[in-house]
Biotite code that builds the C-alpha atoms (Angstrom):
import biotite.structure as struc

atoms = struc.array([
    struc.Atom([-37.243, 169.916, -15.319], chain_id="A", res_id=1, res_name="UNK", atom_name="CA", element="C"),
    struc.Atom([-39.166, 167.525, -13.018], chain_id="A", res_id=2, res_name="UNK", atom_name="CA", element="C"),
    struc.Atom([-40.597, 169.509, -10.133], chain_id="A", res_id=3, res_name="UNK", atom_name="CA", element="C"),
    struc.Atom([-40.070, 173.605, -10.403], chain_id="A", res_id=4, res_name="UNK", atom_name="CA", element="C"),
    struc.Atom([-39.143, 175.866, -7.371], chain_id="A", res_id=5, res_name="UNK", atom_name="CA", element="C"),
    struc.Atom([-42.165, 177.479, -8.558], chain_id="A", res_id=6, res_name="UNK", atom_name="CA", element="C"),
    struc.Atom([-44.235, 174.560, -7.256], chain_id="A", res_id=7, res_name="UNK", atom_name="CA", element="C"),
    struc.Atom([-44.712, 173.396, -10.931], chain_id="A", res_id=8, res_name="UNK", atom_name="CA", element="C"),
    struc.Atom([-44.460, 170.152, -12.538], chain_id="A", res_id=9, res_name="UNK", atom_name="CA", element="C"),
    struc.Atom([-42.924, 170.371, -15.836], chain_id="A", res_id=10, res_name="UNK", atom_name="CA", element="C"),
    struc.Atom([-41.321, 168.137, -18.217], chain_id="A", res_id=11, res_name="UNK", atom_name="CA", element="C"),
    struc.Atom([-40.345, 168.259, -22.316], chain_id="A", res_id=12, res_name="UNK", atom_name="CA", element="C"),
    struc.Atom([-40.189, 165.317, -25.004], chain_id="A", res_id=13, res_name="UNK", atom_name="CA", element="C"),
    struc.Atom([-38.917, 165.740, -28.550], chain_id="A", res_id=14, res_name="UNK", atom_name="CA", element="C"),
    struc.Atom([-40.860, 163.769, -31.392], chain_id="A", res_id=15, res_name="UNK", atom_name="CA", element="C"),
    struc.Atom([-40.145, 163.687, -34.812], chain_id="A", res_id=16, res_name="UNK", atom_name="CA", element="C"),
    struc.Atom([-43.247, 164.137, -35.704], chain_id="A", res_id=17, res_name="UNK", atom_name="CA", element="C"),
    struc.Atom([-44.289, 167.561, -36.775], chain_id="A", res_id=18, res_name="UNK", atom_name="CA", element="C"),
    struc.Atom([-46.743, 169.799, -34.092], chain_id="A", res_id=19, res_name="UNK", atom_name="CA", element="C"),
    struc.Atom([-49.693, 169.584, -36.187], chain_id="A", res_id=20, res_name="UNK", atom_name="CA", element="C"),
    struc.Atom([-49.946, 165.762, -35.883], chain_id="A", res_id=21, res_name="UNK", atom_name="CA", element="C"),
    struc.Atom([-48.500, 166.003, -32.332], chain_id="A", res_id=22, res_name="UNK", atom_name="CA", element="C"),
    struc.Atom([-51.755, 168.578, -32.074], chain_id="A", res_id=23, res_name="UNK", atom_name="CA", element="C"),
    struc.Atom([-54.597, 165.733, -33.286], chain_id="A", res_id=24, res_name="UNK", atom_name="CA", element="C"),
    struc.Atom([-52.722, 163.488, -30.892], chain_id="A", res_id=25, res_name="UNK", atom_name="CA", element="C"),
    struc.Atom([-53.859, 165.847, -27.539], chain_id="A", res_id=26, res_name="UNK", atom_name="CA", element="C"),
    struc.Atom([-57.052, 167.367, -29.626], chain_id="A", res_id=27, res_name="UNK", atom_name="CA", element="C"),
    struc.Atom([-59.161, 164.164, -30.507], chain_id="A", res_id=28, res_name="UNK", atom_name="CA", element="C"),
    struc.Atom([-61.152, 161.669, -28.721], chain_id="A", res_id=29, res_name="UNK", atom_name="CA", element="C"),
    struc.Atom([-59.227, 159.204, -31.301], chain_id="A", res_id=30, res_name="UNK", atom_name="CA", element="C"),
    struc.Atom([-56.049, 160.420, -30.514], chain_id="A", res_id=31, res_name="UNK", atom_name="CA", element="C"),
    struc.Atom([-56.007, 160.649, -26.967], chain_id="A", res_id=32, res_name="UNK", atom_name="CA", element="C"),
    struc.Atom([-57.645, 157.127, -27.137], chain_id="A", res_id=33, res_name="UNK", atom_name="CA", element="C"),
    struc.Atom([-54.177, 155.764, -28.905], chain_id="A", res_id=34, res_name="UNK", atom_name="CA", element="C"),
    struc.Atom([-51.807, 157.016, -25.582], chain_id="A", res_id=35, res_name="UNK", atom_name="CA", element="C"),
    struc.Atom([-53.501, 158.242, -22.864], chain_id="A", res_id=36, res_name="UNK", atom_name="CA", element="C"),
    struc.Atom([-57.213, 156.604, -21.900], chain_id="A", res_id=37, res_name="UNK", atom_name="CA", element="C"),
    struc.Atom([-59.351, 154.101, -22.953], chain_id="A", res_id=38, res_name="UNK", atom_name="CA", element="C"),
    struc.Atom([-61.694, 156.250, -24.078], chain_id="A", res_id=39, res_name="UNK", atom_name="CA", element="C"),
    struc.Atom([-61.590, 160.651, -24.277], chain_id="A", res_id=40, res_name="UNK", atom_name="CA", element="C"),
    struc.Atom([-64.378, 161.609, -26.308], chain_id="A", res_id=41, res_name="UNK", atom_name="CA", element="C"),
    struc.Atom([-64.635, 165.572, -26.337], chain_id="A", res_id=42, res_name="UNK", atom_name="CA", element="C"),
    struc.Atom([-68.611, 167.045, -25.181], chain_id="A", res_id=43, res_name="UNK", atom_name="CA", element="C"),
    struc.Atom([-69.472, 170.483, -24.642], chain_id="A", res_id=44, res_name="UNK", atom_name="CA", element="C"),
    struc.Atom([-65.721, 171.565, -24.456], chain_id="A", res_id=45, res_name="UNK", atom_name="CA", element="C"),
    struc.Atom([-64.522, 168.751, -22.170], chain_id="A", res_id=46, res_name="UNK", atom_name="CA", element="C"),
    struc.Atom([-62.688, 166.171, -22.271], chain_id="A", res_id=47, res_name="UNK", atom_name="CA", element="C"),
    struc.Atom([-64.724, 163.041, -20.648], chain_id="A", res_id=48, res_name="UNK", atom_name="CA", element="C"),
    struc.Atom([-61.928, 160.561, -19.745], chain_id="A", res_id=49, res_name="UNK", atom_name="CA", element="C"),
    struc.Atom([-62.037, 156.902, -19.047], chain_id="A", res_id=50, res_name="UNK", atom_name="CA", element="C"),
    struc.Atom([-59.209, 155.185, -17.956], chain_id="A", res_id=51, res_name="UNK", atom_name="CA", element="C"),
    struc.Atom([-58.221, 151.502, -17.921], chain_id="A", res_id=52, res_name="UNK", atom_name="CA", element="C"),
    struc.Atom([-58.608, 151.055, -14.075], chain_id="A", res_id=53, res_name="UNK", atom_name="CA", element="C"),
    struc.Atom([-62.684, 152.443, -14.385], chain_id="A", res_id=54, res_name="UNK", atom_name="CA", element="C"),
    struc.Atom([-61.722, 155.661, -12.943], chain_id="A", res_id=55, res_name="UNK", atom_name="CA", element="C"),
    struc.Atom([-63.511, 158.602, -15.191], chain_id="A", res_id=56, res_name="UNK", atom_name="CA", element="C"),
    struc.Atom([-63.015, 162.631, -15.418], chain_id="A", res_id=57, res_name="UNK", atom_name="CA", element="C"),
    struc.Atom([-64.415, 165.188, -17.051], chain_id="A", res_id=58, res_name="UNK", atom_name="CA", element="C"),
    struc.Atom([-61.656, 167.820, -17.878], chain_id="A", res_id=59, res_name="UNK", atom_name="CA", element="C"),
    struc.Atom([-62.335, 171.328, -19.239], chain_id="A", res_id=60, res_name="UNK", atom_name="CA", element="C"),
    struc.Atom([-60.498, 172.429, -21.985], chain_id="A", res_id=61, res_name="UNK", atom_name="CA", element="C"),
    struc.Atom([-59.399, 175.744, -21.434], chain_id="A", res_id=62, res_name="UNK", atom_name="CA", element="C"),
    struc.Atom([-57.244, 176.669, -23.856], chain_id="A", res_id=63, res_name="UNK", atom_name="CA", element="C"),
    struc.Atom([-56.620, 175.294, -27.481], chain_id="A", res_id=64, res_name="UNK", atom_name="CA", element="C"),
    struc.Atom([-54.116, 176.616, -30.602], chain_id="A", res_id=65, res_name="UNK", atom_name="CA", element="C"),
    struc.Atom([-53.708, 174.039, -33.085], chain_id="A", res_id=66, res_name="UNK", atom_name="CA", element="C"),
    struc.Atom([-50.307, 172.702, -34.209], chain_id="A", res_id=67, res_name="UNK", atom_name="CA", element="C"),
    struc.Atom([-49.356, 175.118, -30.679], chain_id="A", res_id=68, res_name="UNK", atom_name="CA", element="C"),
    struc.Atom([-50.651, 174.755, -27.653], chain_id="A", res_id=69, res_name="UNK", atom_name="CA", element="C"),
    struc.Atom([-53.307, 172.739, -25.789], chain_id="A", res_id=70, res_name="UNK", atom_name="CA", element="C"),
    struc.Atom([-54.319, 173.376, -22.121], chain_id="A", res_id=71, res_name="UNK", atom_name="CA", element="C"),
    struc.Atom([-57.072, 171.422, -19.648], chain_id="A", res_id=72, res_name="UNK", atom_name="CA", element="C"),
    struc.Atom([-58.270, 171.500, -15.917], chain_id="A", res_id=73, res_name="UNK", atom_name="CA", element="C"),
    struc.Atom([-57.523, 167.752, -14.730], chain_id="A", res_id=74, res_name="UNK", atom_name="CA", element="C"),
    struc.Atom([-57.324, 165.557, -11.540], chain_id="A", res_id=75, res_name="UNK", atom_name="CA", element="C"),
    struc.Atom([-58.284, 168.185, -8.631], chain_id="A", res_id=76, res_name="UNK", atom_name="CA", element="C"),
    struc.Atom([-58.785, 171.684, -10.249], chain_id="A", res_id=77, res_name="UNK", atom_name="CA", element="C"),
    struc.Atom([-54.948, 171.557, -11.567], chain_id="A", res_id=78, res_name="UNK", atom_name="CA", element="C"),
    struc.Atom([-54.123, 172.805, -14.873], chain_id="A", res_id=79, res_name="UNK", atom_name="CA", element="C"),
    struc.Atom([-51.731, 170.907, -17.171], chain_id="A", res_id=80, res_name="UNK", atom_name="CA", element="C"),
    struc.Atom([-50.630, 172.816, -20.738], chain_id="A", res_id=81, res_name="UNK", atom_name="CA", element="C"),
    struc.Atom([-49.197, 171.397, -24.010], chain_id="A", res_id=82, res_name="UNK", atom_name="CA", element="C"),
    struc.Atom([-46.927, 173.788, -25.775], chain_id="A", res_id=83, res_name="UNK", atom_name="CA", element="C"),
    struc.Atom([-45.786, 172.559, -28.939], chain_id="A", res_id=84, res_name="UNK", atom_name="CA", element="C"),
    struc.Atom([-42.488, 174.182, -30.950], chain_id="A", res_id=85, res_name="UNK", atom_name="CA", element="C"),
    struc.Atom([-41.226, 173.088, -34.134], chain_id="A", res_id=86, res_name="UNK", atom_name="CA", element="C"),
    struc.Atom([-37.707, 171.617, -33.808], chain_id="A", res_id=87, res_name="UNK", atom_name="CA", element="C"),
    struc.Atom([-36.785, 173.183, -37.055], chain_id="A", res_id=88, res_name="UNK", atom_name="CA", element="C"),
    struc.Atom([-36.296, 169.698, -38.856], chain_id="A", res_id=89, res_name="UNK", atom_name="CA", element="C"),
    struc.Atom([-39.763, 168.216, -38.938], chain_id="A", res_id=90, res_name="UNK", atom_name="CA", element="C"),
    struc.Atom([-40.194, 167.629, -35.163], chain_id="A", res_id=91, res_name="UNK", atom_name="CA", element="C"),
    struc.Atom([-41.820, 168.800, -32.568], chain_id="A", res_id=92, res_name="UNK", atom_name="CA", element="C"),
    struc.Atom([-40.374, 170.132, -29.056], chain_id="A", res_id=93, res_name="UNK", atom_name="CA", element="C"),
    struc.Atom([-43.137, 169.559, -26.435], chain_id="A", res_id=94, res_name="UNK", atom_name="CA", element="C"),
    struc.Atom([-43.134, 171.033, -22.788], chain_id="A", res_id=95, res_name="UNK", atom_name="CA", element="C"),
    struc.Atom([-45.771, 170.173, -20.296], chain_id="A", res_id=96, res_name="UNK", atom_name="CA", element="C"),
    struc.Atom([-46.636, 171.876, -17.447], chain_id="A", res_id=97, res_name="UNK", atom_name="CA", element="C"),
    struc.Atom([-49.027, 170.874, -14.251], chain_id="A", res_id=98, res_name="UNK", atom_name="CA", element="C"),
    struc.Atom([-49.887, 173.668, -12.206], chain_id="A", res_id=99, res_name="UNK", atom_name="CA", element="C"),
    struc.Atom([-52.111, 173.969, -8.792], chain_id="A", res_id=100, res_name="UNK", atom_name="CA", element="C"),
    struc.Atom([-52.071, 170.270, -7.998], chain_id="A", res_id=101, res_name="UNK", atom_name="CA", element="C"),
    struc.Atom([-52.437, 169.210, -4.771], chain_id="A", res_id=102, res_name="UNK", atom_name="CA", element="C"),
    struc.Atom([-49.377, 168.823, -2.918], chain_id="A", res_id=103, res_name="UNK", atom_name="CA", element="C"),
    struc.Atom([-49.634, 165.092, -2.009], chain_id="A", res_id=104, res_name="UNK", atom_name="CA", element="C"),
    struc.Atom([-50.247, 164.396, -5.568], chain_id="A", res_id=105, res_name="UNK", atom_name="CA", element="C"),
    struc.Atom([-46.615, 165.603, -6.366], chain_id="A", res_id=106, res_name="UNK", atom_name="CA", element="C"),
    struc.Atom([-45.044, 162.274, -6.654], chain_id="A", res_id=107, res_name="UNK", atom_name="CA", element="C"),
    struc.Atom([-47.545, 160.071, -8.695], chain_id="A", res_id=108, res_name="UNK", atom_name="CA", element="C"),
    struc.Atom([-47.548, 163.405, -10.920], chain_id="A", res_id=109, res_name="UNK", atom_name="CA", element="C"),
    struc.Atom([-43.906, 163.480, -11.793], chain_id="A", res_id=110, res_name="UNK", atom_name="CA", element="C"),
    struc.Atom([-44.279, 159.893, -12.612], chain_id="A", res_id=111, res_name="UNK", atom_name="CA", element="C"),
    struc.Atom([-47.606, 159.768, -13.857], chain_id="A", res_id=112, res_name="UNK", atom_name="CA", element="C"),
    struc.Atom([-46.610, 162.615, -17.165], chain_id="A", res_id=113, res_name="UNK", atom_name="CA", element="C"),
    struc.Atom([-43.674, 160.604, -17.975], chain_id="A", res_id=114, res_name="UNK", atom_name="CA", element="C"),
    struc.Atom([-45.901, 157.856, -19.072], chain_id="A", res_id=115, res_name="UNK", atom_name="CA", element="C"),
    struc.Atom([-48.281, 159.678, -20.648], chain_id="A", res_id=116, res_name="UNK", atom_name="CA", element="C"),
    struc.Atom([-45.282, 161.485, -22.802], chain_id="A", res_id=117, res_name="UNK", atom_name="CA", element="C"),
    struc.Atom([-43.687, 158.163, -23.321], chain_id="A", res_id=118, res_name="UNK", atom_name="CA", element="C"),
    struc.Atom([-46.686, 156.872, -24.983], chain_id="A", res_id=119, res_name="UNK", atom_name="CA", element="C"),
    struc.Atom([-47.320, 160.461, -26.410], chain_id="A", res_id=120, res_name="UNK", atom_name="CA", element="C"),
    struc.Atom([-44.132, 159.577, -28.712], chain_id="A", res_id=121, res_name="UNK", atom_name="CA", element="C"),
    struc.Atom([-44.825, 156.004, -29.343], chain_id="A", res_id=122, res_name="UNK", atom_name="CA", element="C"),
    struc.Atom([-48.072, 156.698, -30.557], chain_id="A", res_id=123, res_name="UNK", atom_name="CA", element="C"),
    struc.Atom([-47.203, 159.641, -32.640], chain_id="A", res_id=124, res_name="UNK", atom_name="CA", element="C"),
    struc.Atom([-43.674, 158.647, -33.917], chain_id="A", res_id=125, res_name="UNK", atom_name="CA", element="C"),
    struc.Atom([-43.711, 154.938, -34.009], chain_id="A", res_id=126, res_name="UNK", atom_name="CA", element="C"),
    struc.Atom([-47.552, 154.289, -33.980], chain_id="A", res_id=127, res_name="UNK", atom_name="CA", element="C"),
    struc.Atom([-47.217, 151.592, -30.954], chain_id="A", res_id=128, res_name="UNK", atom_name="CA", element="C"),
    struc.Atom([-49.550, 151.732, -28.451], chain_id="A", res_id=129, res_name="UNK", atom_name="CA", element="C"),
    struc.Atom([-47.154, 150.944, -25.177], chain_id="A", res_id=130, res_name="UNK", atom_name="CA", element="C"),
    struc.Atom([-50.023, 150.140, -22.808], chain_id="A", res_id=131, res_name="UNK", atom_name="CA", element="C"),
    struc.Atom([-51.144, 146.221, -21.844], chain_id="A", res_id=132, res_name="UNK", atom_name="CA", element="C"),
    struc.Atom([-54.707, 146.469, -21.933], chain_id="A", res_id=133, res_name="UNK", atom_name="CA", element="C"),
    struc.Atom([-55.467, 144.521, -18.980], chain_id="A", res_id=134, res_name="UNK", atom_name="CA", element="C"),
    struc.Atom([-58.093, 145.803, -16.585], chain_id="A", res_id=135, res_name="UNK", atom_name="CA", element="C"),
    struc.Atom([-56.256, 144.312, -13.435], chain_id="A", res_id=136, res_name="UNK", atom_name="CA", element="C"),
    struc.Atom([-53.018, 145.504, -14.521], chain_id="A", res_id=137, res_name="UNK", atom_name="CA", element="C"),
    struc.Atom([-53.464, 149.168, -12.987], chain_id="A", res_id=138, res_name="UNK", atom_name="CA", element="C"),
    struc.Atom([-51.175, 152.341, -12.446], chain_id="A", res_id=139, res_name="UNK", atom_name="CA", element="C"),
    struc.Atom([-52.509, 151.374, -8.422], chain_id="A", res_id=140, res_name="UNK", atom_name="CA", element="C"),
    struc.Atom([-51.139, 147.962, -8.418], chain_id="A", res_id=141, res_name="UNK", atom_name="CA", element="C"),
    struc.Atom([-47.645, 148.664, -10.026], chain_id="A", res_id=142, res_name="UNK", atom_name="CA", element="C"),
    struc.Atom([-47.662, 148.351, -13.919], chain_id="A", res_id=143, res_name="UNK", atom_name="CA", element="C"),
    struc.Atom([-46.119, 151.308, -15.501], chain_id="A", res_id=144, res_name="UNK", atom_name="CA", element="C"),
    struc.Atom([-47.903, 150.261, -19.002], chain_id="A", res_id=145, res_name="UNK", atom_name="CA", element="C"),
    struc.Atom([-51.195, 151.044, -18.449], chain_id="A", res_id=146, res_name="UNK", atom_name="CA", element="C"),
])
């Protein structure tokens, strides 16, 4: 996992908790809000991120299946996909994949989805939010809880 020879990005996370409430975690403005940006209200089928360091985005959503699968357009055109399994147990085996990003992105990518899977399974198993809070303490000027 990591980078792909295919060019793709891709990494997986287990949670123990079960894909539907892994699902409202990716699929609502209030769950997204609890891991991933300050705000992410959904309008007209996008996504309308804000994130702590003032930068914004609107992001498609192209593809949705509850409790399965959950697919956007993000930073430059690229395409980044949720697919949710059950473990079998309870849990939830999660794979993401970031396609068609631009190539100098590559790096800040790989690390970048980490942290947003890390506080993915805070949020959703432990219901901690991991990030400080603090608008000078930025992705850009080295905090890795953002």
């Amino acid at each position: 996992m990591g980078l792909g020879a295919d060019g793709r990005i891709a990494w997986r996370c287990h949670l123990r908790s079960a894909p539907e409430a892994v699902y409202e975690m990716l699929d609502t403005a209030e769950g997204r809000e609890r891991f991933w940006a300050a705000a992410a209200p959904e309008v007209g089928g996008a996504v309308e991120f804000r994130f702590s360091n003032g930068q914004t985005l609107t992001s498609k959503i192209v593809k949705r299946d509850p409790g399965k699968l959950f697919q956007l357009r993000y930073f430059n055109g690229s395409t980044v996909t949720f697919v949710l399994r059950s473990d079998g147990a309870g849990g939830t085996e999660l794979t993401l994949t970031e396609e068609a990003f631009a190539p100098e992105d590559v790096l800040e990518n790989l690390a970048g989805w980490i942290s947003v899977l890390l506080g993915l399974k805070a949020a959703v198993d432990f219901r901690i939010d991991l990030r400080n809070h603090r608008p000078g303490c930025t992705w850009e000027s080295g905090f890795v809880d953002v």
